[in-house]
N, C-alpha and C positions, 0 to 999 in steps of 0.2 A: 224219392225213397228215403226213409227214415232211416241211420243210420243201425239203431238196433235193428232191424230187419235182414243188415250184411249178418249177421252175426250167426254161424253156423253153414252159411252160405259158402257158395265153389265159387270165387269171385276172381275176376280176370281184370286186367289193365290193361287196353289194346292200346299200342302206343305211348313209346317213351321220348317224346317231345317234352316239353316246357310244361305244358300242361299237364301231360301223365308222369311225370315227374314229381309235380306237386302234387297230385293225386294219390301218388305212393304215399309218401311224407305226410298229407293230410290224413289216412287210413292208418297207417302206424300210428299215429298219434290217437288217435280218438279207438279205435279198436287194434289194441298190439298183440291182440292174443290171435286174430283174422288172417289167415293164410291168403296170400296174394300172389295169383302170377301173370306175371309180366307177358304182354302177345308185343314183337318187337323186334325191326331186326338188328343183326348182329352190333351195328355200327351205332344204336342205339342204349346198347345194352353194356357201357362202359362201369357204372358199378349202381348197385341199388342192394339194399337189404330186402331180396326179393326175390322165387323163383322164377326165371326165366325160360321163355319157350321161343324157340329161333324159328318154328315151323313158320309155312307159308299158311296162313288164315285162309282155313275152310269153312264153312255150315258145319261141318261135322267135328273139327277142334270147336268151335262155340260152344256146339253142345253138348259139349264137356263139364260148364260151369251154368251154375244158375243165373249171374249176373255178370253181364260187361260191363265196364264201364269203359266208353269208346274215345277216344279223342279229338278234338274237331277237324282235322284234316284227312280225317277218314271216312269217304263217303259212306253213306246209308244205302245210296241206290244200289251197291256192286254184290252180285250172286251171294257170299258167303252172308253178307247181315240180310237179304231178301228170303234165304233160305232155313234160316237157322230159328231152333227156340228157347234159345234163351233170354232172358230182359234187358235190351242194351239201354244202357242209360248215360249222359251227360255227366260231367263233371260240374256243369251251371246246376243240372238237375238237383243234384245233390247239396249244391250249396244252398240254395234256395228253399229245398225241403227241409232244411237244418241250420243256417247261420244266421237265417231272421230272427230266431224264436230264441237265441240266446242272451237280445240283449232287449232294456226295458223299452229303447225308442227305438224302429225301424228309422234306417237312413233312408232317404229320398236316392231311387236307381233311377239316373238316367241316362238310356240304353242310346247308342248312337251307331247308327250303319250308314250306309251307302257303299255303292260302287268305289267311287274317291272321296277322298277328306277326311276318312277318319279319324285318322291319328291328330293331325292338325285341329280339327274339330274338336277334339280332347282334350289337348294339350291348350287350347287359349281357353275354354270351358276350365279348365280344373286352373289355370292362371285367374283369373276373373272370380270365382268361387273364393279361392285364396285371400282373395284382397275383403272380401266382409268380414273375413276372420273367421270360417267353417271350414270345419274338418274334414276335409276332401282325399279322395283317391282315386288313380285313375287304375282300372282291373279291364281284365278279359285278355282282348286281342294285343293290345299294347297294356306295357306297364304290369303289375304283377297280375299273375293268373288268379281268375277268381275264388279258384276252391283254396286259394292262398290268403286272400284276406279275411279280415277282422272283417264283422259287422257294427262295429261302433263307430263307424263314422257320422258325419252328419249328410254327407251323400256322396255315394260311390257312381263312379263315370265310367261307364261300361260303354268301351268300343266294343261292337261286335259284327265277328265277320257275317258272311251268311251261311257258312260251316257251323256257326255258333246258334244262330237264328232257329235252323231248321226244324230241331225236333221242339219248338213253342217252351220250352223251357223257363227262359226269361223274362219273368212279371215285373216288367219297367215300370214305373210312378209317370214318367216321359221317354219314351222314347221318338228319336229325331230319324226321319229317312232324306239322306242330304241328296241321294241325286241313283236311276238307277241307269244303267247299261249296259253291253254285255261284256260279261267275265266269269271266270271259273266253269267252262261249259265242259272241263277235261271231270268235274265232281260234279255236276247235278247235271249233267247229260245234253240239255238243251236252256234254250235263253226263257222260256216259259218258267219251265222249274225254279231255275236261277232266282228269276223277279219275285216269284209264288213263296219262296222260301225266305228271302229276304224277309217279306212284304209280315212271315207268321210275326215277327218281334214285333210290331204293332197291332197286329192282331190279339195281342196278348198284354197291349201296355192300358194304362189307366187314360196316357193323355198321347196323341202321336200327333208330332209334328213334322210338313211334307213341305217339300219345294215346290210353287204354285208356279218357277219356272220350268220345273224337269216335264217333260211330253209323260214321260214314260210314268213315273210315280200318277201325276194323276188321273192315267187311262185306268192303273191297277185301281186306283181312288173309288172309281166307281164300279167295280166288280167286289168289294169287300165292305164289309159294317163293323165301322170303328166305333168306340166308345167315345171319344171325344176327338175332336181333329182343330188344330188352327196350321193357320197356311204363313211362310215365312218366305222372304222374297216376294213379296204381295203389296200391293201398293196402301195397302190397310195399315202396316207393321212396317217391317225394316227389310229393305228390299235394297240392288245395287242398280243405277243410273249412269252410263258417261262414266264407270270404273271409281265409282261414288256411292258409299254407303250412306243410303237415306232413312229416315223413319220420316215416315208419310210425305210431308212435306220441307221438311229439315235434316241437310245434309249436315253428316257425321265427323266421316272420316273420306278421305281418299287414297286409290294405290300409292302415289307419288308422295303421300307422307305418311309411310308404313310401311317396315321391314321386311313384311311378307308380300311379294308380288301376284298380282294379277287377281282380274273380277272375280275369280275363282275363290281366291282367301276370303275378297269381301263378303261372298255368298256363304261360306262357312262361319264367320263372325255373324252374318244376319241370323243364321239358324241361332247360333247360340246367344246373343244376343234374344231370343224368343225362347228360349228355354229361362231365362234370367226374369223375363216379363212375367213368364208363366207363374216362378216361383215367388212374384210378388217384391222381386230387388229392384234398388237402382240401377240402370244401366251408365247413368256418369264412371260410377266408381268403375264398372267394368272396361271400360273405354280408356279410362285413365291407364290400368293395370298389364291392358292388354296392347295399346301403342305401341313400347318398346320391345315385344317379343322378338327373338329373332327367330327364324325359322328354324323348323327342326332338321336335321341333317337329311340327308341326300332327298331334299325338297325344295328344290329350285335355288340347291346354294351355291354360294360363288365359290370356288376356287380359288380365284387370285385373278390376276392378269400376266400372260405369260407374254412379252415381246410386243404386247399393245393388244392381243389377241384375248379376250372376255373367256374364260372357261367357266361351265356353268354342269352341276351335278342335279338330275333330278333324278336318279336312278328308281325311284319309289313310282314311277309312272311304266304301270303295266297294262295299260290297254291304250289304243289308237286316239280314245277322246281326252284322257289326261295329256298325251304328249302335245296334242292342239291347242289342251290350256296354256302348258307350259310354253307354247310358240308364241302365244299372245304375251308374253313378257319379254320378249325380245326384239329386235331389227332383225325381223326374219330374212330380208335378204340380204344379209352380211350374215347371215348363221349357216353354218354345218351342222347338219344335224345328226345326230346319231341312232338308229333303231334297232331293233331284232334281240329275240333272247327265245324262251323256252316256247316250244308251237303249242296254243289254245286253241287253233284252228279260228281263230275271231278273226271276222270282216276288216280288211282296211279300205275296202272302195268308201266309205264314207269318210276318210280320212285324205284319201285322194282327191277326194271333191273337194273338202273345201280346203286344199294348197293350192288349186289347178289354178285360179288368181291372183296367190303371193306366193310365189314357191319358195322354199329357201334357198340358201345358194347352192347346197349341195346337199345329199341325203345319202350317209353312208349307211349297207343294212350288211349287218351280220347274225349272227346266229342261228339257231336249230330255224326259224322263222324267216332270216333274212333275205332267200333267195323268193322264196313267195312273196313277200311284202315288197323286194323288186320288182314283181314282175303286174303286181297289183298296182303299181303305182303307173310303170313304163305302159300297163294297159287303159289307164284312165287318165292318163296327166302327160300327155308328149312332150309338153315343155322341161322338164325336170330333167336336172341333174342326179344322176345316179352311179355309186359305185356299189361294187357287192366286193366285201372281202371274209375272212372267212371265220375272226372270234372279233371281240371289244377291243382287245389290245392291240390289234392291225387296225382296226377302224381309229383308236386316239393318236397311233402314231401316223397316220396319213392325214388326218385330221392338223395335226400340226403343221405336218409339212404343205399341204394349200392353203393352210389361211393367212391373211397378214394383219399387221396392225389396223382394228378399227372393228375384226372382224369378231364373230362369238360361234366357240363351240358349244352346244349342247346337247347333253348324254338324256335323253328321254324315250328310252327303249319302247314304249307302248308295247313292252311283254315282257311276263314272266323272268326270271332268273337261275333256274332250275338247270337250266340246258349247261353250264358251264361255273355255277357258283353256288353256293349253300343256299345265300339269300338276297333279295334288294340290296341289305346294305355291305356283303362284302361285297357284289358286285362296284358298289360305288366308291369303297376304299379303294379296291384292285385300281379303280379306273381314274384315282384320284393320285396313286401313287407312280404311274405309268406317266398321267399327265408331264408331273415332277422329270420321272426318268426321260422322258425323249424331249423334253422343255431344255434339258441339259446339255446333249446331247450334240 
């Protein structure tokens, strides 16, 4: 939607998040004569040059205004947006119908999802980009919101959830699908949706690049008609081996001499590594660039060592098949492991399975999730070591007190953070500071 089109319009901002924050600020600025109110609630609504509405979101408060503009962690499927008629529209929508056209060269968008990796996937893309000397930025889900940036870059790196995906908004130059699974089934209702909705950001991109290892991506592969497709992690291009980044037949790089752990980084390096192909770069330079990164926090970072004992923060793993990743980086059977946080209602018998032949040494579960994912485990894995206690901070400080030198905690909840923390990463500070305190103790 064009912005002269808001203009005389009853226009709403559902959600004061990060993103409908900057959506305020972006509408002020380009139309300040444009009456705006804020749908949000109280705890949301700490200061804006904006009127505000505390109600509870009906069908019938939408159709009050001509125009939403909705924010991404507000589902489309729930009665009030299925019922309502008014125009809801994205804040990508908007940027998109309007910050291309302001400057003389389009940036090159390229759009990156999956289930896991994507911030990571970002952050060594927008590292590597850097090093040719291009004017890079990383927007959307991490990094600034997109109706926040400039369009003069030479190419903007858009993480995007699949909150962000759904409504086909986002016309990527490449967009990358790194890996799919299930998650978030509490906003798009079932794991069909989930994948379908992902899947529209390539549906919608110029060039889409898929994992030729994920099952999942390329079942969707062949139910959809893409405009152009190459495969990464394929024996063709750059793919990982034996924890060994290869291109075709020349290995690269490996885990053991690279800051970020496990096949898993590799496989995000291969993707992006084929977005760099795509665009016609060296990949030396980017290998060079990207070597040294160190990981980004509460993603497989150390802690320290506490008494000989390894403590280890992934807090960013919220589903069953990241914390799996995250186990393949350790001596699993010297690990405590630690799980549970907000209930998505997602499966862990496939998480069961494959521990039932390296268990780790113990498996503490706590939270809104932790008594199911107990009982999930104790029904499909008899061998297993199980405590149930009852938040994070009884699960680190008992965590201490059994392990000994030699040994490794790791925090890889494979769920949500909602149940007792704002977000993944206070969760990981709280759990980093508590380390400290009962480490002293």
């Amino acid at each position: 939607m064009k912005l002269e089109h808001l203009n005389n319009q009853k226009v709403a901002i559902w959600g004061y998040g990060v993103e409908g924050r900057a959506t305020v600020e972006y509408l002020q600025h380009h139309l300040p004569e444009l009456k705006l109110t804020v749908l949000c609630p109280d705890k949301e609504a700490d200061a804006a040059d904006a009127r505000f509405n505390h109600q509870t979101v009906t069908a019938e408060l939408l159709n009050q205004f001509d125009v939403v503009i909705k924010s991404p962690g507000i589902s489309p499927y729930q009665a009030a947006v299925q019922e309502c008629q008014a125009k809801i529209i994205s804040a990508s929508a908007l940027w998109f119908s309007n910050e291309l056209n302001r400057v003389d060269k389009r940036p090159t968008i390229v759009a990156i999802t999956g289930t896991k990796g994507k911030s990571t996937a970002c952050y060594l893309l927008h590292q590597a980009l850097k090093a040719y000397g291009l004017r890079v930025v990383i927007a959307g889900n991490f990094g600034t919101p997109l109706i926040a940036c400039d369009s003069d870059y030479d190419v903007v790196v858009l993480e995007t959830s699949s909150y962000q995906a759904q409504d086909g908004a986002i016309q990527a130059d490449i967009a990358v699908l790194l890996n799919l699974y299930s998650e978030h089934l509490d906003w798009h209702g079932d794991e069909k949706t989930y994948h379908r909705d992902k899947w529209r950001l390539l549906a919608e991109s110029k060039q889409a690049l898929i994992n030729a290892q994920d099952d999942n991506s390329r079942q969707w592969q062949k139910q959809w008609v893409l405009k152009s497709v190459t495969l990464f992690n394929h024996l063709s291009g750059f793919y990982v081996m034996d924890d060994v980044l290869m291109f075709q037949d020349k290995a690269l790089l490996s885990t053991a001499g690279w800051l970020l752990k496990g096949a898993h980084n590799l496989q995000n390096l291969a993707a992006m590594l084929t977005v760099l192909k795509v665009l016609g770069l060296d990949v030396k330079t980017a290998l060079n660039a990207v070597k040294h990164c160190p990981p980004l926090p509460h993603r497989l970072q150390s802690l320290g060592n506490f008494k000989g004992v390894q403590v280890i923060n992934d807090s960013i793993a919220t589903t069953p098949h990241a914390t799996w990743a995250a186990l393949q980086t350790v001596p699993i059977k010297n690990t405590v492991l630690l799980v549970g946080g907000y209930e998505r209602g997602v499966d862990w018998r496939w998480f069961a399975e494959k521990i039932a032949d390296k268990p780790p040494k113990l498996v503490i579960c706590s939270g809104a999730n932790g008594e199911r994912i107990s009982q999930t485990l104790q029904q499909h894995n008899v061998i297993i070591k199980l405590l149930l206690v009852d938040t994070l901070r009884s699960a680190a400080e008992k965590a201490l007190e059994i392990t000994q030198a030699g040994d490794c905690i790791l925090l890889s909840p494979g769920a949500p953070s909602f149940d007792a923390f704002r977000d993944y990463q206070d969760r990981g500070e709280q759990f980093s500071q508590w380390i400290q305190e009962f480490s002293q103790s």
